[in-house]
C-alpha positions in Angstrom: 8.7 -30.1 -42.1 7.7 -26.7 -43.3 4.3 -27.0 -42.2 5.6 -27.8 -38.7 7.5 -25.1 -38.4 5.3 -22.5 -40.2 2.6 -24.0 -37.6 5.0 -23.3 -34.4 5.8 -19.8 -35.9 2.3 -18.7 -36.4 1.3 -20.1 -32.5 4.0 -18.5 -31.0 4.5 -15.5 -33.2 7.6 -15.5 -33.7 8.2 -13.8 -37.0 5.0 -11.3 -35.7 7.4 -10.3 -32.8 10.4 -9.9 -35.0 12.6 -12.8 -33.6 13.6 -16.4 -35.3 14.3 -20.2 -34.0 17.3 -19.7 -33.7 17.2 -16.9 -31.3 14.1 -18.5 -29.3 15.8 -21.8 -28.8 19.3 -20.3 -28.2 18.0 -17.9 -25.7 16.4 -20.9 -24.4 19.3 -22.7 -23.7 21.4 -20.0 -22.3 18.8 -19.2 -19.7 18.8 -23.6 -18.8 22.8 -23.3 -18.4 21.9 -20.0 -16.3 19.9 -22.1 -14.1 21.4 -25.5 -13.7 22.5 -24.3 -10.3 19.2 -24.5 -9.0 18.4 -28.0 -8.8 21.8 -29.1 -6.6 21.7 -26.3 -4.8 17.7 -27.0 -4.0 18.5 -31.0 -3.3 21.2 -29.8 -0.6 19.7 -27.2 1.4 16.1 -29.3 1.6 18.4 -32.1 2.2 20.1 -30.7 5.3 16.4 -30.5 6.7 15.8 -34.4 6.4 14.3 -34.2 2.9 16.0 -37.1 0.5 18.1 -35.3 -1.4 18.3 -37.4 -4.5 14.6 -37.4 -4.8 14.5 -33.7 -4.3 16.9 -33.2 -7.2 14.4 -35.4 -9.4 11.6 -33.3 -7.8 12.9 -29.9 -8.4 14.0 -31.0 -12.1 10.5 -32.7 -13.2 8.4 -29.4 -12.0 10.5 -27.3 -13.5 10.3 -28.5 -16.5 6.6 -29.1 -16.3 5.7 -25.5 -15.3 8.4 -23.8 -17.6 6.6 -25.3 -20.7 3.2 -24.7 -19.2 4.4 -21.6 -19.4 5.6 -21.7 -22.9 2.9 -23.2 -24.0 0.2 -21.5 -22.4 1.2 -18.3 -21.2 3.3 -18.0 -24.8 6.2 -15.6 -22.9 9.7 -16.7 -22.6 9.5 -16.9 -18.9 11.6 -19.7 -17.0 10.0 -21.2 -13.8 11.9 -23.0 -10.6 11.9 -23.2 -6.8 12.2 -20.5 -5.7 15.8 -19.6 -4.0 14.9 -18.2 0.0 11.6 -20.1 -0.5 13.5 -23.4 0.2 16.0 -22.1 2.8 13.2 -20.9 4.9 11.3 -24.2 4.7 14.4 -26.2 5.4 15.9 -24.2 8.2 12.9 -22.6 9.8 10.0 -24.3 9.1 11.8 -27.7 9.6 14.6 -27.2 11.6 14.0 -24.7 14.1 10.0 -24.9 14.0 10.4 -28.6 14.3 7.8 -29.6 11.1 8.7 -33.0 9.7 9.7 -32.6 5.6 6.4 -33.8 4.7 4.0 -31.6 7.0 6.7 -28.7 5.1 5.3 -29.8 2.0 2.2 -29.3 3.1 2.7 -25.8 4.3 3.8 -25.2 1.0 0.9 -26.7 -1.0 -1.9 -24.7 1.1 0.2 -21.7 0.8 0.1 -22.3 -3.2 -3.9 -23.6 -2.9 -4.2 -19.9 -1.5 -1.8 -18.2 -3.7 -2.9 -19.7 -6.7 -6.6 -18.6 -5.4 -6.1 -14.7 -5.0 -4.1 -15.0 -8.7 -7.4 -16.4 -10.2 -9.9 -13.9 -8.2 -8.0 -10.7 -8.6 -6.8 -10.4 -5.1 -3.2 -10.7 -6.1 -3.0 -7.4 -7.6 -5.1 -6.2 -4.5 -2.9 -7.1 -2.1 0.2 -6.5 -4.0 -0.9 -2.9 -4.8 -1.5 -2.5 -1.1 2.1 -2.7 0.1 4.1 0.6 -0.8 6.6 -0.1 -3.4 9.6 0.6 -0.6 7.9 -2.2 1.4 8.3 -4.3 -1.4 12.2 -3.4 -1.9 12.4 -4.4 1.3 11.1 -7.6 1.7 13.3 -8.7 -1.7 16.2 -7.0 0.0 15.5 -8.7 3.5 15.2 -12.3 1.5 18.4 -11.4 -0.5 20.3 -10.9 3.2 18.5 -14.1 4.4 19.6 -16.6 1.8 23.0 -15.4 1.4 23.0 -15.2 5.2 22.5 -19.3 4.8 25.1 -19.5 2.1 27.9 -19.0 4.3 26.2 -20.9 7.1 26.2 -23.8 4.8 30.1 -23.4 3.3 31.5 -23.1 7.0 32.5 -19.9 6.2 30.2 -18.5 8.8 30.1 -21.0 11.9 28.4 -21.0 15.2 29.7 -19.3 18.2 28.9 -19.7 22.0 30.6 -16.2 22.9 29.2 -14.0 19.4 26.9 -16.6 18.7 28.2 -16.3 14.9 31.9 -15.9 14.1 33.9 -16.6 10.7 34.2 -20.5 10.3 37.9 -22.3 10.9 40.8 -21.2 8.0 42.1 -24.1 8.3 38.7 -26.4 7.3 39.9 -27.2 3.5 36.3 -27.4 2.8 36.0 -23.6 4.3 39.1 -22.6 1.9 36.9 -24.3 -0.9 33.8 -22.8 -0.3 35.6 -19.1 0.6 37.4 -19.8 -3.5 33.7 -20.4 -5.3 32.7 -17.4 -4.0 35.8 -15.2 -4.5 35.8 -17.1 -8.0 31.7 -16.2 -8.7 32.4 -12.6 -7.4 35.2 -12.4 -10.0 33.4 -13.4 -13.3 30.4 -11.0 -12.1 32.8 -8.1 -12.8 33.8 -9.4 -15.9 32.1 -7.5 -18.6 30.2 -9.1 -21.4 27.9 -11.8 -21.5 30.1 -13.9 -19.2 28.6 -12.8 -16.1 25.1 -13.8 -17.0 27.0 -17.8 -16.5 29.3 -16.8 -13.2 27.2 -19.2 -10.9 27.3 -21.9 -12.6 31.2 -21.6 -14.1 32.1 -21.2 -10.4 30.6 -23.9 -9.4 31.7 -26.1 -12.3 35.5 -25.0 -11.3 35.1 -25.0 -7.8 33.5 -28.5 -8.0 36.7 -30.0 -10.4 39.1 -28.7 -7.9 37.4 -30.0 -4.6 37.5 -33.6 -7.0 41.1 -33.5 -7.6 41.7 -32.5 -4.1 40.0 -35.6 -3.5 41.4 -37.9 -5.6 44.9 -36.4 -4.4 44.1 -37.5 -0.7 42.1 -34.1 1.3 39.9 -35.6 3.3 35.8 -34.3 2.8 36.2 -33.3 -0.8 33.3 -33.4 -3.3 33.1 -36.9 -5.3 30.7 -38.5 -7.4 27.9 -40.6 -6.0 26.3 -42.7 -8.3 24.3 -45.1 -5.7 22.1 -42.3 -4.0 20.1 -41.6 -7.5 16.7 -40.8 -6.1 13.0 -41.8 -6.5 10.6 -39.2 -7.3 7.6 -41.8 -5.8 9.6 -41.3 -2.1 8.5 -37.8 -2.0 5.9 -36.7 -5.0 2.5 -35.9 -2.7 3.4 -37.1 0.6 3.1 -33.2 1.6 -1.1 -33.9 0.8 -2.1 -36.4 3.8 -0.7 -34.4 6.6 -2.0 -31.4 5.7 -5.1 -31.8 8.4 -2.9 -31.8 11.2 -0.5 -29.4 10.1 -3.6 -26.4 10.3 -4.4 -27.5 13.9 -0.5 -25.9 14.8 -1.2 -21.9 14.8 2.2 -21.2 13.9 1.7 -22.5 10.9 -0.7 -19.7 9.7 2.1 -17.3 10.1 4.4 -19.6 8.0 1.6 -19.6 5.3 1.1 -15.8 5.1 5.0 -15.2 5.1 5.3 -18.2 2.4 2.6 -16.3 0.2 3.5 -12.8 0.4 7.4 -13.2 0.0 6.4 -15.1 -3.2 4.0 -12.6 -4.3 6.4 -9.8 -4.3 9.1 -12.5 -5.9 7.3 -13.3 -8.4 5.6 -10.4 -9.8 9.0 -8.7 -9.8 10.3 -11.0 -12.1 7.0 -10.8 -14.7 7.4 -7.4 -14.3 10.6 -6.8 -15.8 10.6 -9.7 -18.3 7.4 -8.1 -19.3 8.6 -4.7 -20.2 11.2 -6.4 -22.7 8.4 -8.0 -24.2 5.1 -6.1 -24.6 3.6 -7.7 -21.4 3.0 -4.3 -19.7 0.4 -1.6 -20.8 1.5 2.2 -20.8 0.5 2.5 -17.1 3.0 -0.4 -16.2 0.2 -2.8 -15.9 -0.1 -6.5 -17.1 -1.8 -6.0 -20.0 -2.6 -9.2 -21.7 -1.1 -11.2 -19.2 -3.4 -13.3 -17.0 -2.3 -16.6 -18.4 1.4 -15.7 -17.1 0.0 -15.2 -13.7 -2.3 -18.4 -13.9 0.4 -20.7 -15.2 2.7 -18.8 -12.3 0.1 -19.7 -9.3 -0.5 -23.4 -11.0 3.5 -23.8 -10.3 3.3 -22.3 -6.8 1.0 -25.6 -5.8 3.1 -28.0 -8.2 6.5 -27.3 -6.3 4.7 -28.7 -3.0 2.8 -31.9 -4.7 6.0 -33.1 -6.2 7.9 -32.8 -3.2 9.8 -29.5 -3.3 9.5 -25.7 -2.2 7.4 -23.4 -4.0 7.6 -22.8 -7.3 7.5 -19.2 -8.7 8.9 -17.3 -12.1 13.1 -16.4 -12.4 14.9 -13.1 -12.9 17.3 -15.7 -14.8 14.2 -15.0 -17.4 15.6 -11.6 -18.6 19.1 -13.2 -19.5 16.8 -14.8 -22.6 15.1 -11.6 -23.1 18.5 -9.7 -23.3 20.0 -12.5 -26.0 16.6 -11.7 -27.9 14.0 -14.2 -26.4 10.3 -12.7 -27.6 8.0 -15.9 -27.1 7.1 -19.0 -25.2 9.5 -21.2 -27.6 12.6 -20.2 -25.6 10.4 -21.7 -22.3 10.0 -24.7 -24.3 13.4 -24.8 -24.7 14.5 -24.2 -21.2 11.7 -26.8 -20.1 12.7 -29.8 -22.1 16.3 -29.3 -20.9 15.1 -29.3 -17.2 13.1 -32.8 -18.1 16.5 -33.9 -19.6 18.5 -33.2 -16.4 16.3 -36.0 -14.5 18.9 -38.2 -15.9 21.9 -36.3 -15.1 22.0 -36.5 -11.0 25.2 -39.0 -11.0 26.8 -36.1 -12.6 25.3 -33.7 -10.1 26.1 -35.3 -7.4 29.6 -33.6 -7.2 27.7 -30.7 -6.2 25.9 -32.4 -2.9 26.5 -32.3 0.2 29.6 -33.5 2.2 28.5 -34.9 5.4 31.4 -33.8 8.4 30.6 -35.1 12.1 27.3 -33.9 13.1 27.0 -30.8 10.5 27.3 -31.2 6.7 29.2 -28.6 4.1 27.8 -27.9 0.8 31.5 -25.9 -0.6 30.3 -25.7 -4.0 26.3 -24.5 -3.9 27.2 -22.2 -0.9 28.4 -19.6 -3.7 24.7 -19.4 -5.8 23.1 -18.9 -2.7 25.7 -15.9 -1.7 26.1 -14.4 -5.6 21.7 -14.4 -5.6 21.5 -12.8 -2.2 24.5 -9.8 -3.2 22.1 -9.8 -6.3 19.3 -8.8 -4.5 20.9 -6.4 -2.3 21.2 -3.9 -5.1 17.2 -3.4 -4.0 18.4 -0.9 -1.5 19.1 2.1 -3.6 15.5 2.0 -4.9 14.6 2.8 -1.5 13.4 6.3 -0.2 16.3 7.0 2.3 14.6 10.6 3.0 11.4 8.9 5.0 12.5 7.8 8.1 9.6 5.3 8.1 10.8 3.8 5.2 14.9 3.6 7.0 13.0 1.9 9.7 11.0 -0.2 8.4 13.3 -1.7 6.3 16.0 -2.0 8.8 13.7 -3.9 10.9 12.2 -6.2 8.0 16.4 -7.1 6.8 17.8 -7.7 10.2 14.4 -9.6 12.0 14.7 -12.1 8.7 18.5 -12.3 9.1 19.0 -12.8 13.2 15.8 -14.8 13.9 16.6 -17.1 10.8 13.0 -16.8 9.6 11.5 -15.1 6.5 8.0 -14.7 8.5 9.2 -13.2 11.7 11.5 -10.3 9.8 8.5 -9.8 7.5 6.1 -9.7 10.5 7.7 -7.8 12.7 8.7 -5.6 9.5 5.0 -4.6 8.9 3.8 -4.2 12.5 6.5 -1.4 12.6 5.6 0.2 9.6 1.9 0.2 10.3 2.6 1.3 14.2 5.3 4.7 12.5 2.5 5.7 9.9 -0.2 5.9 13.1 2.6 7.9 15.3 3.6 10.3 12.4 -0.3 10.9 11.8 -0.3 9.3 8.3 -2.5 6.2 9.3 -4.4 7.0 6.2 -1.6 6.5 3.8 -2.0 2.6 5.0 -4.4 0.4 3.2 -6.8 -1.5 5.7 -5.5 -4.8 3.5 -2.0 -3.5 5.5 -3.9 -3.4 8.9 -5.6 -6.4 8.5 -1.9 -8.1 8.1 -0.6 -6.4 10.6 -3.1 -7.5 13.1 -3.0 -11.1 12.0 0.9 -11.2 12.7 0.2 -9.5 16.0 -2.4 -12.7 17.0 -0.2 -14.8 16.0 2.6 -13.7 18.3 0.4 -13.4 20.9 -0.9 -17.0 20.6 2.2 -18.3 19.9 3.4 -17.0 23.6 0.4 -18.1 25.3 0.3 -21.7 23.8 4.2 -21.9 23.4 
């Protein structure tokens, strides 16, 4: 047993990087119980486009796990991996639902978008393009997706509904499954102001309390409650790959070229943020901020960005819920082992999860206890803003057009489209074209086709 452990300690340098077991695998499982939201959460909104949900819980659990101890293993940094949160919103309620793409030509979106993703990551291009978009552009973005996904939280508790005068209004008071989802996020909101390491667990303690009330509300007699559902477990062969066959006929739709850019750039930014500040915790960056030694992290992190799609879920991409591990002491890939196996484990937890689905009411359905994540993770990003440079009106504009385009036309690729075009068309006006990388232009004027195209042939 010694020999084991002195072998696991000399791959992952533990002792080297001053940490023990104890910490790696502790850290491990805090950052799991940080994330556990994900997979419910993922299963309903993906659901609510036609996707099985069941299946899509299975799905979201097996490639997490699978990419997270990639990641361990390979990339040796104690970096957790999931679908993305905004990622699957956007696929759900645009691509899906408003664009009209069936769940399994949305898969395949998602798995050229990683093909293409994962190719620029292995060629170089990645830090190209990414050091090609001003770092206020890139606030913004991260902003916009933080207004977009909380945006669908409420949507999806009732307690923003639909409105023929305002076309949005607050949802019906008097819904007990609108009191219920208004309380999760009230009661998340709450224990994020707690100090200590409490908040780092709000989500999921709201929704763990949330859920137990909606089930004794339930069992007392309120009609559309949460309950268990132990019938509608899910089959990971009803959705791994079915995204591959389709993907012929989905590239003959030119819209979808403008869901593919907005797929890969919004998970670029995503992304990199995250390795970025994991990676100053943990020796990852050089003095000039730079990856240093890090090309496996971004290898194993565009693997997991086609992985998501295969298996039958969003795209896959590296979580801030990472630094939570960092903070407790996490130093190498051990405490992504750790987090990995536990998401394996959770394949055979969905009866218990499925207190957290869905509750189907007329023609709509309510999701009262995963509204809150999506809510708390959107407020989260929000706090983006005051790294903006409020003095350059460009900048004001720009990202005021980028947050309320993604926001109002329910689409990640329009706001971020329409976002750029502005930015590249102020910089020409103000004479400071040349503070604009051609990569920029080149963008720009793709998004500008696409518009065009899409009113000639729409």
């Amino acid at each position: 047993m010694k020999k084991i452990l002195k072998k696991i300690d000399s791959y992952f340098q533990i002792s080297k990087k001053h940490s023990t077991f104890i910490k790696e695998i502790g850290a491990g499982v805090m950052v799991f119980l940080a994330m556990i939201y994900i997979m419910p959460v993922n299963a309903n909104i993906l659901g609510g486009a036609g996707f099985p949900a069941g299946s899509v819980f299975i799905a979201t659990a097996l490639v997490s796990g699978i990419v997270t101890i990639f990641m361990g293993l390979f990339g040796k940094y104690p970096i957790a991996l999931s679908v993305g949160m905004g990622m699957n919103a956007f696929l759900a309620f645009t691509v899906c639902n408003n664009l009209g793409y069936s769940w399994e030509e949305g898969l395949a979106l998602v798995i050229v978008a990683g093909i293409i993703f994962m190719v620029i990551s292995f060629t170089g291009w990645r830090q190209k393009i990414i050091n090609a978009f001003p770092q206020d552009l890139k606030y913004a973005i991260t902003i916009g997706l933080g207004f977009f996904i909380a945006f669908v939280g409420l949507k999806m508790g009732g307690i923003i509904a639909a409105n023929d005068g305002t076309l949005v209004a607050l949802g019906k008071l008097n819904n007990p499954v609108v009191l219920l989802s208004l309380f999760g996020v009230f009661l998340c909101f709450g224990l994020f102001a707690v100090s200590g390491k409490l908040q780092y667990f709000a989500i999921i303690l709201a929704m763990a309390v949330t859920a137990l009330l909606g089930l004794v509300l339930n069992l007392i007699g309120v009609d559309n409650m949460p309950g268990f559902n132990i019938t509608d477990y899910g089959n990971i062969g009803a959705i791994f790959g079915k995204g591959i066959a389709v993907i012929p006929g989905v590239l003959l739709r030119p819209e979808s070229y403008a869901v593919i850019f907005a797929m890969i750039f919004v998970n670029l930014f995503d992304t990199s943020a995250t390795i970025m500040a994991v990676g100053k915790e943990v020796g990852m960056l050089n003095d000039r901020g730079q990856l240093a030694a890090g090309n496996r992290v971004i290898y194993v992190d565009a693997v997991g960005a086609v992985l998501g799609g295969i298996f039958g879920s969003s795209t896959v991409t590296s979580y801030a819920e990472s630094t939570i591990g960092v903070k407790l002491g996490a130093r190498t890939g051990l405490t992504a082992v750790t987090t990995g196996f536990l998401f394996l484990l959770a394949v055979f937890l969905y009866p218990l999860f499925s207190l957290f689905s869905a509750i189907p009411v007329g023609d709509d359905f309510y999701t009262p206890v995963t509204s809150l994540a999506l809510v708390a993770v959107g407020a989260m990003l929000f706090a983006n803003l005051k790294y903006l440079n409020w003095d350059d009106l460009i900048v004001t504009f720009t990202a005021f057009s980028i947050i309320i385009f993604m926001v109002l036309t329910y689409s990640l690729a329009d706001g971020l489209g329409i976002g750029i075009f502005i930015y590249v068309i102020m910089k020409f006006f103000s004479g400071r074209k040349s503070e604009v990388s051609i990569i920029l232009y080149i963008i720009a004027f793709f998004f500008l086709v696409n518009y065009i195209l899409g009113a000639v042939l729409y």
